[in-house]
One Martini backbone bead per residue (centre of mass of N, CA, C, O) as a GRO file, in nm:
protein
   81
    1UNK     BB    1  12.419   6.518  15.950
    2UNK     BB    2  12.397   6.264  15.782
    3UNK     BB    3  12.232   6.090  15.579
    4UNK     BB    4  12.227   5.859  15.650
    5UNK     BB    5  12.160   5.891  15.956
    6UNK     BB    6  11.854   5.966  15.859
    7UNK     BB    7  11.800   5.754  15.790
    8UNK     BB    8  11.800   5.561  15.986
    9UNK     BB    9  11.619   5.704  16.164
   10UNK     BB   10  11.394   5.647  16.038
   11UNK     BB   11  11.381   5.309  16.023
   12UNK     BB   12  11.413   5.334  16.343
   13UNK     BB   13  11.111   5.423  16.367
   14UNK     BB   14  10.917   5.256  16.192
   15UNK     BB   15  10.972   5.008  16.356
   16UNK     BB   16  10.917   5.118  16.638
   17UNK     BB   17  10.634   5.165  16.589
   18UNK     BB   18  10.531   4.890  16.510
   19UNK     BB   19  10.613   4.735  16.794
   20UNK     BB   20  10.441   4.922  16.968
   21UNK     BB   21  10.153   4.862  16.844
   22UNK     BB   22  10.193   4.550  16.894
   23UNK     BB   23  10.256   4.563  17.174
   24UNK     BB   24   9.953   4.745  17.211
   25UNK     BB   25   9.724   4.647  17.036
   26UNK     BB   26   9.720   4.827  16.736
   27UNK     BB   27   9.882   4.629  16.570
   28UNK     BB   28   9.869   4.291  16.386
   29UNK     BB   29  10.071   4.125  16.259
   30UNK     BB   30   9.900   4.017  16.018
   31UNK     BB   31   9.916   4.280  15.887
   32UNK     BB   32   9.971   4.507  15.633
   33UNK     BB   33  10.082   4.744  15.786
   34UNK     BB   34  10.286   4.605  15.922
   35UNK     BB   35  10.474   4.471  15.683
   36UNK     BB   36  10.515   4.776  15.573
   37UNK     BB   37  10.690   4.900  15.808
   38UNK     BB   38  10.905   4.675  15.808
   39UNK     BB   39  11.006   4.699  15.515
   40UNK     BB   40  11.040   5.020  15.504
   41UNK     BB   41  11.265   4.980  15.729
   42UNK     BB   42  11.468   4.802  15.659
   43UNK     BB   43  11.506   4.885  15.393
   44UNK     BB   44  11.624   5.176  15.493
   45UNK     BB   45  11.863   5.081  15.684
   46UNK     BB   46  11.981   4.898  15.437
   47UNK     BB   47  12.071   5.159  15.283
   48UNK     BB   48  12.241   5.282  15.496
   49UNK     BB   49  12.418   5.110  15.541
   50UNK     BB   50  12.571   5.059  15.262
   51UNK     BB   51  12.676   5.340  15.269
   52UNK     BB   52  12.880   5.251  15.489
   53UNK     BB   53  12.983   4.977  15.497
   54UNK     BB   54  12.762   4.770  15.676
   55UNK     BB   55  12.725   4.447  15.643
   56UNK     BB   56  12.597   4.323  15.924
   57UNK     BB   57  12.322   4.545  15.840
   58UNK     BB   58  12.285   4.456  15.572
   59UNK     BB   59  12.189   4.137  15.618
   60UNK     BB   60  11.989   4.187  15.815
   61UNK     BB   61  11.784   4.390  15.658
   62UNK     BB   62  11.716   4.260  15.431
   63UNK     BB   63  11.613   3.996  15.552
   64UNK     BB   64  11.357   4.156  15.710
   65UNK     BB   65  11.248   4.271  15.429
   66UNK     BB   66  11.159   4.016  15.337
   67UNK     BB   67  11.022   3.893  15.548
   68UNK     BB   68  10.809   4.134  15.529
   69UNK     BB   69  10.777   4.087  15.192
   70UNK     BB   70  10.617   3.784  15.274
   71UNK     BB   71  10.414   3.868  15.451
   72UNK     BB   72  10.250   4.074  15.248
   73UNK     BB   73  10.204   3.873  15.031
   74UNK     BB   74  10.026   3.688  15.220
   75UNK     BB   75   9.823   3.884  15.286
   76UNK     BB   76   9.508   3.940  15.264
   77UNK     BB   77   9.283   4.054  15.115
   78UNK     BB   78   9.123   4.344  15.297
   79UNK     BB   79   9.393   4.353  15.514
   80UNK     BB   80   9.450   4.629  15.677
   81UNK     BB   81   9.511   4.555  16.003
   0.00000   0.00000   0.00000
């Protein structure tokens, strides 16, 4: 298994598990924590496709960490949830 295929694999670990958190109302959208796993996943598959030069899920990705670290950087401070 190549390094990107590894990176891949942790970072939609990491996407899948807020989604299905967020699913199963273990973890509110609204949360820092949630928009912290969006951003470190995304950002993290974003720069595996960049290894592979997969650029339209180089642009998927980017877009989706800048909006999930628009997100996290928009939660209230004090909000661990």
């Amino acid at each position: 298994m190549k390094e990107s295929d590894i990176l891949a694999s942790v970072g939609v670990i990491v996407l899948l598990v807020a989604f299905l958190l967020n699913l199963y109302k273990k973890l509110p959208a609204q949360s820092r924590i949630y928009s912290a796993m969006n951003f470190i996943g995304a950002g993290i598959c974003a720069y595996s496709s960049w290894m592979i030069r997969f650029y339209p899920f180089i642009v998927l990705e980017s877009v989706w960490a800048l909006f999930a670290l628009a997100s996290l950087l928009k939660v209230p401070r004090g909000t661990s949830e």
